[in-house]
N, C-alpha and C positions, 0 to 999 in steps of 0.2 A: 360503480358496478351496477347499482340498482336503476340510474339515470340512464343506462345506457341497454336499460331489460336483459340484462345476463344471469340466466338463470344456474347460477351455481349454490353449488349447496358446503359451505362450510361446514364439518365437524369439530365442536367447540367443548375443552374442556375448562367450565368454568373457575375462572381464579380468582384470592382477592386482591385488588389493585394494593399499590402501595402506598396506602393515603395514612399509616400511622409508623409501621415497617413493614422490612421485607418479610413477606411471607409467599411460600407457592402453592398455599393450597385451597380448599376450595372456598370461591366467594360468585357471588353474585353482581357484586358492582361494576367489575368489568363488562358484562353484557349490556346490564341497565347503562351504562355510558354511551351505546352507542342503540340503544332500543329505538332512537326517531331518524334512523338512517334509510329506511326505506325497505327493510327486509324481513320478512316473517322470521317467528324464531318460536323453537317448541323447545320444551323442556321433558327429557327422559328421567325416569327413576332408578332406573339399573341397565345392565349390560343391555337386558333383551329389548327393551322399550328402545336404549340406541340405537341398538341396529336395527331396528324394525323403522324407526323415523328416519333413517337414514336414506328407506326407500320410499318411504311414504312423503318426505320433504321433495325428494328430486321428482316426484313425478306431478306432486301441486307445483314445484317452481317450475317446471319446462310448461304446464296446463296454464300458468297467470301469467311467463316472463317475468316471472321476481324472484331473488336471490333469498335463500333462506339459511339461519343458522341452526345448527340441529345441535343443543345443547347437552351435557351430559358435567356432574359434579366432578370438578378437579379432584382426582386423586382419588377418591371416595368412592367413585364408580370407574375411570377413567384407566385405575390402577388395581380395582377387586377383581378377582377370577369370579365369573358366574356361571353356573348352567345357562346356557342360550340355544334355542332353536333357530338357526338360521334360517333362514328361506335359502331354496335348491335355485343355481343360477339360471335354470331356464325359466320358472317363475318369475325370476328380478328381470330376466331380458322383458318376457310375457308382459311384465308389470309396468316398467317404463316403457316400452318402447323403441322402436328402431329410432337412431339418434337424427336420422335423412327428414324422420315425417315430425320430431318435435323441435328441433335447432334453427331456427333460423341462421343462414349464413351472412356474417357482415361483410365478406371479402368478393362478393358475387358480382364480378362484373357486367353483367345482364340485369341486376339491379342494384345501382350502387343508392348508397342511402348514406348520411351522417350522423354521425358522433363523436359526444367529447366535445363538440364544440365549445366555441366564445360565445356569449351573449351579453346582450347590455339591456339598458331600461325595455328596449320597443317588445324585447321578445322572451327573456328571462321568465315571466312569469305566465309567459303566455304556455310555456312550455310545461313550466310547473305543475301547473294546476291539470294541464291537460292529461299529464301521466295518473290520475285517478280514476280514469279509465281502465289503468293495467290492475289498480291495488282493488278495483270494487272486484276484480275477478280472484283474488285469492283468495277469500273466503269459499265459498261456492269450490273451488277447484282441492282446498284442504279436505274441505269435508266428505268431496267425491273420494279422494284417497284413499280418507279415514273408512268409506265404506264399503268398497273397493277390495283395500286390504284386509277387513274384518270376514267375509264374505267367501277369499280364498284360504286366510290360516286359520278362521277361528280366534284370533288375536284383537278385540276390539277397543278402538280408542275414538276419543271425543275432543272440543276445544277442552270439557273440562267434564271431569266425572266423580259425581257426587261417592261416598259411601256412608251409607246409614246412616241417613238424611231424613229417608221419609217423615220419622217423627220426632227427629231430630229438636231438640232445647238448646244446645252450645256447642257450634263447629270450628272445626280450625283449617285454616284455608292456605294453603303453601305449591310451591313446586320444586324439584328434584327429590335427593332421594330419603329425605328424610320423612316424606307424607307417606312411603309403605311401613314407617316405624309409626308413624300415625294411626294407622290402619288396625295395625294388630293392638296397640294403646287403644282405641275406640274400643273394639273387640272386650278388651279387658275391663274397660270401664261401664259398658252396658251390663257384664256382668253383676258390674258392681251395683248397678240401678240408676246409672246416670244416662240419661237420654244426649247420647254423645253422636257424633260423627264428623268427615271430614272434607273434605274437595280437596280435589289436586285438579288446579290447573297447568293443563299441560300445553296449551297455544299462550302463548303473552303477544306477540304479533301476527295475525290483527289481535287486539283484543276483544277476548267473548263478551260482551257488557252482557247480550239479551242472557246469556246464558248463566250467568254467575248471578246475575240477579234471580232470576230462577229458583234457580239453587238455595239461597239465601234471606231470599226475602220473609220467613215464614217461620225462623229461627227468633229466639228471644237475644242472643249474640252470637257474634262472633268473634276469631282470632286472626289476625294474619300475621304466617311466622315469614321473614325473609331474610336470607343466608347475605345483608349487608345490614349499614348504617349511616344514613343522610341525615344528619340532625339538623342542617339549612333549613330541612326542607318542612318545614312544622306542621305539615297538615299529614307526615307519614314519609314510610318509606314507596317507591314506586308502586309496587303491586297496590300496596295499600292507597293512594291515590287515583289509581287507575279503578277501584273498587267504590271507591268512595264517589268515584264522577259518576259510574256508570248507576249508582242509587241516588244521585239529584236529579239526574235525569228522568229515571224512573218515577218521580218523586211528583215528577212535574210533567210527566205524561210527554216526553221530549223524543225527538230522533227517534218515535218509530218505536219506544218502550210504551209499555202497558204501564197507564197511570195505577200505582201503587198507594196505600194510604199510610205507611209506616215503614222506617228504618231501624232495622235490628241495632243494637247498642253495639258499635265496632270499635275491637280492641287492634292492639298491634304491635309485634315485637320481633328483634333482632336474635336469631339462633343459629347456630352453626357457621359464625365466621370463623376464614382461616380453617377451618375443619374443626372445629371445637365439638366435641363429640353433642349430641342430640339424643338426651335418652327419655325412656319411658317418661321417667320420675319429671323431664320437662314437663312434656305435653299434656302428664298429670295435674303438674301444677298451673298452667293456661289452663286448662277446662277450671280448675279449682279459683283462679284470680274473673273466671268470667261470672262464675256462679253466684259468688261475694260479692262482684262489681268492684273487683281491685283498681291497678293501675291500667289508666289509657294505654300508656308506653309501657314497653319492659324487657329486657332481657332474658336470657335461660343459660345456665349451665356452667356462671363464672359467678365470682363473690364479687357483687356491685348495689351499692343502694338500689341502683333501676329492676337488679334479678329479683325474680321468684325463686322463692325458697322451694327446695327438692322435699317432700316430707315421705313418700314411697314410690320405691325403685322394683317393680316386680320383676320376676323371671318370667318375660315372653319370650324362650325360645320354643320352637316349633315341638311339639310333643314328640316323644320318640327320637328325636334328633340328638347328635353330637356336637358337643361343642372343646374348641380346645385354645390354649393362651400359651405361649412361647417368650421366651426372656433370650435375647443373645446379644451380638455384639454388630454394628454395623462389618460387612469383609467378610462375617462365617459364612456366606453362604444360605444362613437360618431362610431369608424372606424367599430365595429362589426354590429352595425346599418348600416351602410350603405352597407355594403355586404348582409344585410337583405332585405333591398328595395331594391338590385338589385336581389335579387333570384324573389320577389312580380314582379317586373317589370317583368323579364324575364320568368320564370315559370305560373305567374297569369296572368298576361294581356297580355304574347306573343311577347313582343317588345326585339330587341336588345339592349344586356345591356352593360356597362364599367364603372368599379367601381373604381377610384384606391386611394389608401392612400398613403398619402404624409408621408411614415414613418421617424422616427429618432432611432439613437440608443440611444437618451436618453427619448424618447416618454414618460414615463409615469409621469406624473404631473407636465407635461412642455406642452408647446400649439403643438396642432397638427391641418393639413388641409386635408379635403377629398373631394373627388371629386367624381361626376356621373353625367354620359351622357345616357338617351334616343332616341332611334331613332327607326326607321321601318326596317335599313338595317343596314348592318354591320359599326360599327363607325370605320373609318380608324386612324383617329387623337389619336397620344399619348403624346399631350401635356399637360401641367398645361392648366386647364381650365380660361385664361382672360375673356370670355364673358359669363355670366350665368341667369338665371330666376329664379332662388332661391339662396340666400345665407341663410343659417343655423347659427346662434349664438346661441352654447350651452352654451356657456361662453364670455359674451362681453368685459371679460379681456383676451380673449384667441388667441387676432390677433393684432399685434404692430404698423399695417399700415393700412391706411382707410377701414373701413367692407363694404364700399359701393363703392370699386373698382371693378370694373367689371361687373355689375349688370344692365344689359339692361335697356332702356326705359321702363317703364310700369310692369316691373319685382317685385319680392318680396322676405321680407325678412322675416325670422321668426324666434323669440329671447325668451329666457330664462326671464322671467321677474316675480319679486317675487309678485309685482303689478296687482293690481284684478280689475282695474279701468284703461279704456284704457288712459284716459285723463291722469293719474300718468303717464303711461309709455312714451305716447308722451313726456310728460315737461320733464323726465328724458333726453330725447336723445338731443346732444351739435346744441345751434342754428344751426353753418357751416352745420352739417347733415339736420337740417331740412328744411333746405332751398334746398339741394342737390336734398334731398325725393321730398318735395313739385315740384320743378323746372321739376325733371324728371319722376314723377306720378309713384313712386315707392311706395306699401302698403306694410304694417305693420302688421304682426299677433304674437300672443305671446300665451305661457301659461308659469304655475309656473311648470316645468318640476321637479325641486327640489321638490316640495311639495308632486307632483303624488307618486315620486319612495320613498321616505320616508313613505308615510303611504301605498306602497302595498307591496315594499318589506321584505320577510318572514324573508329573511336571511338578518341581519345587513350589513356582506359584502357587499351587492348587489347594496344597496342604489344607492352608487355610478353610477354603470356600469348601472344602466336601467333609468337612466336620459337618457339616450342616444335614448333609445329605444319609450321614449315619442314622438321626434320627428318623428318614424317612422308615428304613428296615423295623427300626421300637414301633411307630404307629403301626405299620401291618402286623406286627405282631400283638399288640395291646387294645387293638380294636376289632370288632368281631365279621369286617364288612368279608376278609378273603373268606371265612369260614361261611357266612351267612349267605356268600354268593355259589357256594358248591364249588370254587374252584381249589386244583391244585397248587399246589407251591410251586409248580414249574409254571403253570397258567397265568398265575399273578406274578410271577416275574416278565414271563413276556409283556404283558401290562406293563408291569414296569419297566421295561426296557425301552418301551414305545416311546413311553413319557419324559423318559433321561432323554430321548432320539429327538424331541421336539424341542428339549429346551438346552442339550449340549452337543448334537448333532454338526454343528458347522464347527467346532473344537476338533473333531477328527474322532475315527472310530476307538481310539485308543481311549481317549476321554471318556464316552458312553462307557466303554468296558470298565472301565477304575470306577467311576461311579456307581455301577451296577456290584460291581464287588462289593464298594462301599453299604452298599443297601445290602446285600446279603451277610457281608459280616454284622453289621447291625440286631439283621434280623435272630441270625444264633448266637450272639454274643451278650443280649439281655441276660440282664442278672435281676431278680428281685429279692430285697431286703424280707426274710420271712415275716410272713404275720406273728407266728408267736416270741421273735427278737423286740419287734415293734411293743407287743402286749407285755412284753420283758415279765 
């Protein structure tokens, strides 16, 4: 494709190969496997960086005639609900272009031209080397985009863009979406007095050498996290290579670099294979192995000789914001609910939203976890949620480790309970709990979620899947966003009705209706366990 200047633009959710086992979620190494094929490739950090490269790749690759792949985290971003501002389609026409004045036609009998051909010794490389012609122009053509697009949304992006750099002493260098979990960890650790910051690079093809040395050069270390593991490869994983030539060069006053007199001390480590979650308490402990002058190599986030040790996990979620943890069963229905409350959040009440499922591939009728965060601004963090104000038990056999791990002070929970009598439910729940509850003024709310979706559901199958969606009706009632936005209960159900319309609309009008039902018996049918049974 690239040999032949077709400028197509691939959207790639990055996976990891199956170089140990099968796994489908998110890696890096399937990209890097094909990084010298001939095609630009940028890395997004969430929904809105996708789709914004999505237009900003098609309009550098139709500008250079080279095929590019616009990356995005398997699963992790691929599969989280976000707040995203689209661009309006007459802007994207506006932005690319009429396809007559950027396409070349290969089929043009008025000028016919070849490709794909054969080649042998005379002319193979004469071809080769010639096509450097097309790749010097995509540089130059990215960055027109890049400026281009910042220009009309307001939305600005770079090959690579430092944060809290300037006087920066120990950076950590990655791409996807674990560097805005970076971001707000910086944030925290300046607080704490450490002269911290980050880059994300977001071009890897071409590679920015001028610019990453930049960046970098003027740091006592750095880190580079990347989401595989080439241990062949002894001098680093890719990035880390590509980082490391682009500072010899520098080094040596080469290709056009500014001769440099020193290279920052560079570290480098394997994070977030397979989706292995990425949290603060990592990128705490990289700054913490750079400042020591730990290991060269290293790990995060599994128990391995090579790991860093976690020694504090703070609470960065967004001030003000909501956050909530869900326990169910693969088949409830739980994870399609909760992309339902994040449309209500996000669509009805206006609030940025982050939905994400803790998916498996053996999800269905095996325990699954879901996650959602509230806030007023965009949520940076793309971690497993530890600190939350709602946990959900759709199934209180559906979690193998304490339900009341992480669940703030004064926070609440709200459970599946076949029990019509708050007193039965309290006595159900194991003293150690209630004493937990009690100690830390955590309430209780319940309903019979099984019972609801059994006598509304039309269709027998359904039963199942709109247990799920009972709980949507507890959240609107347990969080204060319908109250907070002035509307009516009749108002926020159109809202909600919209939202059922979007994601069970091609089931038939009957389906929307039973699951709307389902949301409003929900919503009157909350029960909470009293404070003073709890305080007994």
């Amino acid at each position: 494709i690239s040999g032949k200047r077709l400028p197509v633009v691939f959207n790639i959710g990055a996976r990891a190969l199956t170089s140990q086992a099968l796994n489908v979620h998110a890696g890096h190494d399937d990209l890097m496997s094909v990084a010298d094929v001939g095609w630009g490739m940028v890395f997004g950090r969430n929904a809105q960086e996708a789709a914004d490269f999505c237009l900003i790749t098609r309009r550098a690759a139709e500008a250079s005639e080279t095929p590019f792949f616009n990356v995005q985290d398997g699963f992790l971003t691929t599969h989280t609900v976000e707040t995203a501002r689209l661009p309006e389609l007459e802007f994207m026409k506006e932005y690319i272009g009429a396809p007559s004045e950027k396409l070349t036609n290969l089929m043009d009998p008025d000028n016919p031209m070849m490709i794909g051909v054969v080649q042998n010794q005379d002319s193979y490389m004469k071809g080769k080397i010639a096509q450097r012609w097309y790749y010097d122009r995509v540089k130059p053509a990215l960055a027109e985009a890049f400026e281009v697009f910042g220009k009309k949304t307001g939305r600005k992006y770079d090959f690579v863009v430092p944060y809290r750099c300037e006087d920066a002493e120990y950076i950590l260098v990655g791409m996807g979406s674990y560097m805005e979990t970076t971001e707000v960890t910086v944030d925290y650790l300046r607080e704490q007095g450490v002269k911290a910051g980050c880059v994300t690079v977001y071009c890897f093809r071409p590679f920015p050498m001028y610019e990453i040395v930049t960046a970098l050069k003027n740091c006592k270390a750095f880190s580079v996290f990347e989401r595989l593991d080439d241990p062949l490869s002894t001098t680093g994983n890719h990035l880390t290579r590509e980082i490391k030539a682009a500072f010899c060069d520098a080094l040596a006053g080469q290709l056009g670099h500014e001769r440099i007199e020193r290279v920052p001390r560079i570290y480098s480590g394997s994070a977030g294979l397979g989706s292995r979650d990425v949290r603060p308490a990592d990128i705490i402990a990289t700054f913490d192995n750079m400042s020591n002058d730990g290991q060269d190599f290293f790990c995060v986030g599994i128990d391995h000789t090579l790991s860093l040790i976690r020694t504090n996990d703070p609470d960065l979620r967004p001030p003000g914001g909501f956050s909530m943890r869900g326990h169910s069963v693969g088949g409830f229905g739980s994870v399609t609910t909760n992309k339902v409350i994040a449309t209500i959040a996000g669509q009805v009440f206006g609030k940025d939203v982050q939905a994400y499922p803790k998916y498996g591939s053996e999800k269905k009728g095996l325990p699954t976890t879901y996650y959602l965060t509230i806030g007023d601004k965009h949520i940076k963090s793309h971690s497993e949620l530890e600190f939350v104000d709602l946990i959900i038990l759709n199934d209180v056999n559906a979690i193998l480790a304490n339900p009341l791990n992480g669940v703030v002070d004064g926070g609440a929970i709200f459970m599946q309970a076949a029990q019509e009598e708050p007193e039965e439910v309290w006595n159900r729940i194991p003293p150690r709990h209630q004493k937990s509850i009690r100690d830390r003024k955590i309430r209780i709310f319940f309903c019979d979620t099984v019972k609801i979706a059994r006598e509304v559901a039309s269709v027998a199958d359904l039963q199942m899947r709109m247990q799920g969606i009972v709980t949507l009706g507890a959240f609107l009632k347990l969080t204060p966003y319908a109250k907070d936005s002035g509307m009516s209960d009749e108002q926020v159900m159109v809202g909600v009705e919209g939202a059922l319309r979007k994601y069970f609309g091609k089931r038939g009008e009957r389906v929307v209706q039973d699951n709307l039902t389902c949301v409003k018996r929900g919503y009157n049918e909350l029960q909470e366990v009293p404070t003073d049974m709890i305080q007994g």
